[in-house]
C-alpha positions as CSV (number, residue, x, y, z in Angstrom):
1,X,146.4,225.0,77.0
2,X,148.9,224.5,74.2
3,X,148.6,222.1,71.5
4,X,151.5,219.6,73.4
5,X,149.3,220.3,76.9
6,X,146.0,218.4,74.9
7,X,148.1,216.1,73.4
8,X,149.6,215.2,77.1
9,X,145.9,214.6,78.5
10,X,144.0,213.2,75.7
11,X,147.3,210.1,76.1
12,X,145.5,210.4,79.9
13,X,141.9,209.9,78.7
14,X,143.1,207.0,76.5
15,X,144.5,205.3,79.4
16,X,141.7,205.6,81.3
17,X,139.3,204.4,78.4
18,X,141.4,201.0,78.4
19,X,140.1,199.3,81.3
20,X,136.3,200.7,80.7
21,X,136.2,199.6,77.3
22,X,137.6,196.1,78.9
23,X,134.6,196.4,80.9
24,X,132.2,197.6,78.7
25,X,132.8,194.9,76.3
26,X,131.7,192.2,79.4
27,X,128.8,194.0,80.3
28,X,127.8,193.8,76.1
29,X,128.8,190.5,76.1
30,X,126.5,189.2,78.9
31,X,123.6,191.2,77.6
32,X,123.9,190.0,73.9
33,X,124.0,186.4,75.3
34,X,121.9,186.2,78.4
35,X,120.0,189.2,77.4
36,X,120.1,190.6,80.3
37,X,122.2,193.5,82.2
38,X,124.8,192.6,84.9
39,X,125.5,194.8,87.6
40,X,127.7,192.6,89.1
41,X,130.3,192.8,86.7
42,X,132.2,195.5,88.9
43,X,132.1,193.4,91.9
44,X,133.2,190.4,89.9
45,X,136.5,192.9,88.9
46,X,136.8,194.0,92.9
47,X,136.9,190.4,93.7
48,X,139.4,189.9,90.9
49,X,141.4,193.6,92.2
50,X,141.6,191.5,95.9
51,X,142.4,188.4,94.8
52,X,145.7,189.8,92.7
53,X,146.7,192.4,95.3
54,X,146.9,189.8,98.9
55,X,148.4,187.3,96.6
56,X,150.9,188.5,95.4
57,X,151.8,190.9,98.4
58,X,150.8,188.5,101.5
59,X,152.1,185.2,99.7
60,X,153.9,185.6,96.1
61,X,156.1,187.7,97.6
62,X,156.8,186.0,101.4
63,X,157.0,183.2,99.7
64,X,159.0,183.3,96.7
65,X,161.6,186.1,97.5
66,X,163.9,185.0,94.9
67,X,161.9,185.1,92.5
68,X,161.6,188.3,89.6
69,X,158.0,190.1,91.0
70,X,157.0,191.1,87.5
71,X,156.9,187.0,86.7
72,X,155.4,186.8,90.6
73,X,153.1,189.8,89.4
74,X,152.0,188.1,86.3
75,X,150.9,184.6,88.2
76,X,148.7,187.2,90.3
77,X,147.5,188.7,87.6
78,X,146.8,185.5,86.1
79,X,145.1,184.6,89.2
80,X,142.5,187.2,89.1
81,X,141.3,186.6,85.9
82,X,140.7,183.3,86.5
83,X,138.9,184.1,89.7
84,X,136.5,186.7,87.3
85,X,135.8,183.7,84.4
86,X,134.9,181.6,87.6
87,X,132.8,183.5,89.5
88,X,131.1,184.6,85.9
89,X,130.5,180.7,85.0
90,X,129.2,180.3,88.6
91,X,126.8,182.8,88.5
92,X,125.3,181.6,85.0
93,X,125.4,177.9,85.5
94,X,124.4,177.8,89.2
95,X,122.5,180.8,90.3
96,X,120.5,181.4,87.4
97,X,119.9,178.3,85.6
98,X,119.2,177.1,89.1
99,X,116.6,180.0,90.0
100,X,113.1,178.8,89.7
101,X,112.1,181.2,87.1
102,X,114.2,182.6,84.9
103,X,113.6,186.2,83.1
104,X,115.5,188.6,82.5
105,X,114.3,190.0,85.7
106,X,115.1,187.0,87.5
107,X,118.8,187.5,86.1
108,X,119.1,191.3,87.1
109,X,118.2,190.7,90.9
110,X,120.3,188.0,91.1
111,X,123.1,189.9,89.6
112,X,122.4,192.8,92.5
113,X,122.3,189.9,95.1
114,X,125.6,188.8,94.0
115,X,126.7,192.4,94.2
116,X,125.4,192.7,97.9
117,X,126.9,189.1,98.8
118,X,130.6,189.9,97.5
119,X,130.4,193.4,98.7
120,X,130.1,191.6,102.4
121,X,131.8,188.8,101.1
122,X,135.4,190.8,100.0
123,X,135.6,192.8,103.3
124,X,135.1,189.2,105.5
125,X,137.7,187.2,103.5
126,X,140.2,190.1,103.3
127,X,140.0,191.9,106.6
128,X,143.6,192.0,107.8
129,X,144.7,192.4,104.8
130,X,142.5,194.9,104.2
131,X,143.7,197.0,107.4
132,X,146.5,197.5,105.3
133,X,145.6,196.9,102.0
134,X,148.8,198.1,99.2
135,X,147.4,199.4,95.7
136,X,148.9,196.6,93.2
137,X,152.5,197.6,92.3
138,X,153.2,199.1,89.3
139,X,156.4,198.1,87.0
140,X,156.1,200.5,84.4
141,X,156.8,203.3,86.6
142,X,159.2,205.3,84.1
143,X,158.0,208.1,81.8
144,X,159.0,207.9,78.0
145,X,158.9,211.9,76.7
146,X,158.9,212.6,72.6
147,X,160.6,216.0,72.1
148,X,158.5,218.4,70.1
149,X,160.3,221.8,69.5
150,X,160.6,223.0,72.9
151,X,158.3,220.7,74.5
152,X,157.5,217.1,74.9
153,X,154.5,214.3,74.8
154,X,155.0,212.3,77.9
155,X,153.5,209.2,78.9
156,X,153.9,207.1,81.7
157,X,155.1,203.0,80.4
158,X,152.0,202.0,82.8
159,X,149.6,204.0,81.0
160,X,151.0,202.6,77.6
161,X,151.0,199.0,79.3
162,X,147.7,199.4,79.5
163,X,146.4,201.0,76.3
164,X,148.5,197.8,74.2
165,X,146.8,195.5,76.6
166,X,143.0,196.3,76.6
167,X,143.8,196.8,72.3
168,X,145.0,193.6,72.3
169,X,142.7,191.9,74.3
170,X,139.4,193.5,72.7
171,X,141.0,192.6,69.4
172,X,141.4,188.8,70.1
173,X,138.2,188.9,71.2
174,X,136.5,190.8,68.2
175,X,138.7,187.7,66.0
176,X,137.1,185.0,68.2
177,X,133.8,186.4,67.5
178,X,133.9,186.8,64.1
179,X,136.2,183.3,63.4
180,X,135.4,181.0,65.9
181,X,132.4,178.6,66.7
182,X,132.1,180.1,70.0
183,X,131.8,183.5,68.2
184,X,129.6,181.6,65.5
185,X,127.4,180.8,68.6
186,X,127.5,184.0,70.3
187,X,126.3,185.5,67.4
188,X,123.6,183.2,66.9
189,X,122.5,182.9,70.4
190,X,122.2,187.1,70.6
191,X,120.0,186.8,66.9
192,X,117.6,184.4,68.2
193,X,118.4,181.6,70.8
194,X,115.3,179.6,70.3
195,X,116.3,179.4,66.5
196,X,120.2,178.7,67.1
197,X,119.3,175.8,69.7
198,X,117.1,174.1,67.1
199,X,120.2,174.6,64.8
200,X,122.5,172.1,66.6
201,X,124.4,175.3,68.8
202,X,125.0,174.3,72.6
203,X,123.5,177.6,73.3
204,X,124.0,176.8,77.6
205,X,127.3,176.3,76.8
206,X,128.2,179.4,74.6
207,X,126.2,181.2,77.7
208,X,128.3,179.8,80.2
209,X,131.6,180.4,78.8
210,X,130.7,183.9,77.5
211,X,129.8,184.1,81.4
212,X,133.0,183.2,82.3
213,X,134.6,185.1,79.4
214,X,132.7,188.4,80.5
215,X,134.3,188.1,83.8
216,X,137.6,187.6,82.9
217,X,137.7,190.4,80.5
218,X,136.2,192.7,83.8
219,X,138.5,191.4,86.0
220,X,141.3,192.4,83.5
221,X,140.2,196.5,83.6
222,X,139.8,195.9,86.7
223,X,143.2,195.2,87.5
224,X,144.6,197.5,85.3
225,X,142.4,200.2,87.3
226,X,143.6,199.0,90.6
227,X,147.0,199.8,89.7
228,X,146.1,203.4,89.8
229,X,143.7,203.3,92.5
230,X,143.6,202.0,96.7
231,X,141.8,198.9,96.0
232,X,138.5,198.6,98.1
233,X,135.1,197.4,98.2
234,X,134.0,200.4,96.0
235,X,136.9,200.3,93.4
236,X,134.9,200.0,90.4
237,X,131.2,201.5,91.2
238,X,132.4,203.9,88.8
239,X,133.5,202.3,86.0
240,X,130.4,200.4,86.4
241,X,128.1,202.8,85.8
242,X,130.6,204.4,82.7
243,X,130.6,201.0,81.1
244,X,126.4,201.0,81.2
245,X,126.5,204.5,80.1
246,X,129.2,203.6,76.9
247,X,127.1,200.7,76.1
248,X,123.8,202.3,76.0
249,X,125.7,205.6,73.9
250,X,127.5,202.4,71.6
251,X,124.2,201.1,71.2
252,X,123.7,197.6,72.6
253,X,123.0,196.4,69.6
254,X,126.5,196.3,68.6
255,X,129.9,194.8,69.9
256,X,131.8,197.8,68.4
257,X,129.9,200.4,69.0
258,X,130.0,200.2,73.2
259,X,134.2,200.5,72.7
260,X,133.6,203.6,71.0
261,X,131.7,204.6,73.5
262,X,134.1,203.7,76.3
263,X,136.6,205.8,73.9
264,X,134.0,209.0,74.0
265,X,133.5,209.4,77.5
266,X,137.3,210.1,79.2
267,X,137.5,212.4,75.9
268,X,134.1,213.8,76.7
269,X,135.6,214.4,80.4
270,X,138.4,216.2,79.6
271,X,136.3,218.4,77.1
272,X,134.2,219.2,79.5
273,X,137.4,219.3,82.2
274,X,138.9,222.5,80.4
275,X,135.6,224.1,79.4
276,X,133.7,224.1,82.4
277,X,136.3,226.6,84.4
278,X,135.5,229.1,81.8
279,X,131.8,229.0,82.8
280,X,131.1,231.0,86.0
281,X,127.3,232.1,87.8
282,X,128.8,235.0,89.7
283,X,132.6,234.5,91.6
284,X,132.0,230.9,91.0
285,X,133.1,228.7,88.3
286,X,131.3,225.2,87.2
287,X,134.9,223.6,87.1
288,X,134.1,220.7,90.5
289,X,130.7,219.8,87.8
290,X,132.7,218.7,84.6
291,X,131.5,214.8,85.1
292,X,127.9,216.5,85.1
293,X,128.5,218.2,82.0
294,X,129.6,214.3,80.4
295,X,126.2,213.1,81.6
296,X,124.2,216.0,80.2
297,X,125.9,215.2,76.9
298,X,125.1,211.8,77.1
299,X,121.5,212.3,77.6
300,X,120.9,214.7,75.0
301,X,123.0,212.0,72.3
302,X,120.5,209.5,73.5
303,X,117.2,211.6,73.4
304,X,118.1,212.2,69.8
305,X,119.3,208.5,69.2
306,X,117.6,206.4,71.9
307,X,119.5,203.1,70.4
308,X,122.6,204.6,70.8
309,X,125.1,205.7,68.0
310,X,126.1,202.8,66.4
311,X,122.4,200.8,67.2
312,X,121.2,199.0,65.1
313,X,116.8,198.8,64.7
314,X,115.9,195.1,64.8
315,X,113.0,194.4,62.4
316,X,110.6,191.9,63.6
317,X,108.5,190.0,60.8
318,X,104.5,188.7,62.4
């Protein structure tokens, strides 16, 4: 593969690191607040995926035919992400503060049981639509190309949509946290939320909305995935599992250091993509095993760092 031909998939990789670095940065955000880990933050995105997809193609549409669809898009689109900040708030404020004892063990098995109740949930709700269920329509469906010599970068405007997105997005997010009270009380809350309630910060309230916050910013890369992708029940079991894995290679520790994480692993598969062809046990090449090859990496990175690149040790004084 020519220089051009890496240049043309590493634009690929990056397009596929925008919605899991969307992700990842819900999952960190939950777990720095509520300490704990949500597995239900890909169902929460699913839910979203549904939500934009039958209402904007079994109502927007019907409905409003005279109407631009990118504006009717957008309202869906704006739909599901306020259908993820929900659903997150609901889970904090009702399901765990309600649960008779809260832990952090509490909080991961009633994440899974909201996982197993949407998974039924979704398919119930949606059924005839989901006979016939459209992937959500793209807008951006044209291909800019950059002449070099002979050759040219191409990238699709969707993929580019989505790269500007997810940056801007994360990058309003990373401003709130650092210049905002609610960022001043996420912050706080994740360094010691005893300590920041006796401080006068509304820590159930910066849990809540960072809930709700989490959820949106999942239901966002979620949508953005859908795009590419049939939307079902098991849409984003993937990207679930690669946003735990950037997080824990980020570190955890750190609210950067999980995007670059979510950065490393598309690159990481299409490392491993092109090399793994070239590695053959007899007439057989290891080319259908590349994602293996990512996780391998990724253990050995966190045998040697357990905290994860960017951790950070937390020092506790007795």
């Amino acid at each position: 593969m020519d220089f051009i031909g890496l240049v043309n998939r590493l634009i690929l990789a990056f397009a596929d690191a925008a919605p899991l670095a969307l992700v990842t940065l819900a999952i960190v955000l939950i777990f720095r607040t509520s300490f704990t880990t949500n597995f239900a933050q890909g169902m929460i995105a699913t839910s979203a995926a549904y939500m934009v997809t039958v209402f904007y193609n079994r109502y927007l549409v019907i409905q409003y035919p005279d109407f631009s669809p990118f504006i009717l898009m957008m309202v869906a689109f704006i739909s599901g992400i306020v259908v993820g900040f929900a659903i997150g708030v609901f889970i904090d404020t009702i399901l765990i503060r309600k649960s008779r004892y809260s832990n952090v063990l509490t909080k991961q098995m009633i994440t899974m049981g909201s996982v197993l109740f949407l998974m039924g949930l979704l398919p119930t709700i949606f059924f005839k639509a989901d006979l016939n269920m459209p992937s959500i329509p793209r807008f951006f469906t044209k291909n800019i190309t950059i002449p070099v010599g002979d050759k040219f970068i191409i990238m699709q405007e969707n993929h580019l949509f989505s790269i500007l997105i997810a940056t801007v997005v994360i990058s309003i997010v990373f401003v709130a946290l650092k210049y905002t009270k609610w960022g001043l009380g996420v912050r706080s809350t994740a360094s010691n939320e005893k300590v920041a309630g006796m401080m006068g910060v509304n820590t159930k309230m910066i849990t809540a909305l960072s809930w709700g916050i989490a959820g949106a910013l999942g239901s966002l890369g979620g949508i953005l995935y859908a795009t590419t992708q049939t939307v079902t029940v098991a849409l984003m079991t993937e990207m679930q599992v690669n946003g735990f894995l950037a997080a824990i290679l980020g570190g955890f520790s750190t609210f950067f250091g999980p995007i670059v994480g979510a950065v490393m692993i598309p690159v990481m598969s299409l490392i491993s993509y092109m090399i793994s062809p070239m590695i053959k046990i007899g007439d057989s090449d290891l080319g259908v095993y590349y994602k293996v090859f990512v996780y391998i990496i990724i253990l050995i990175i966190i045998l040697i760092k357990p905290i994860g690149i960017f951790g950070k040790k937390i020092a506790k004084k007795v």
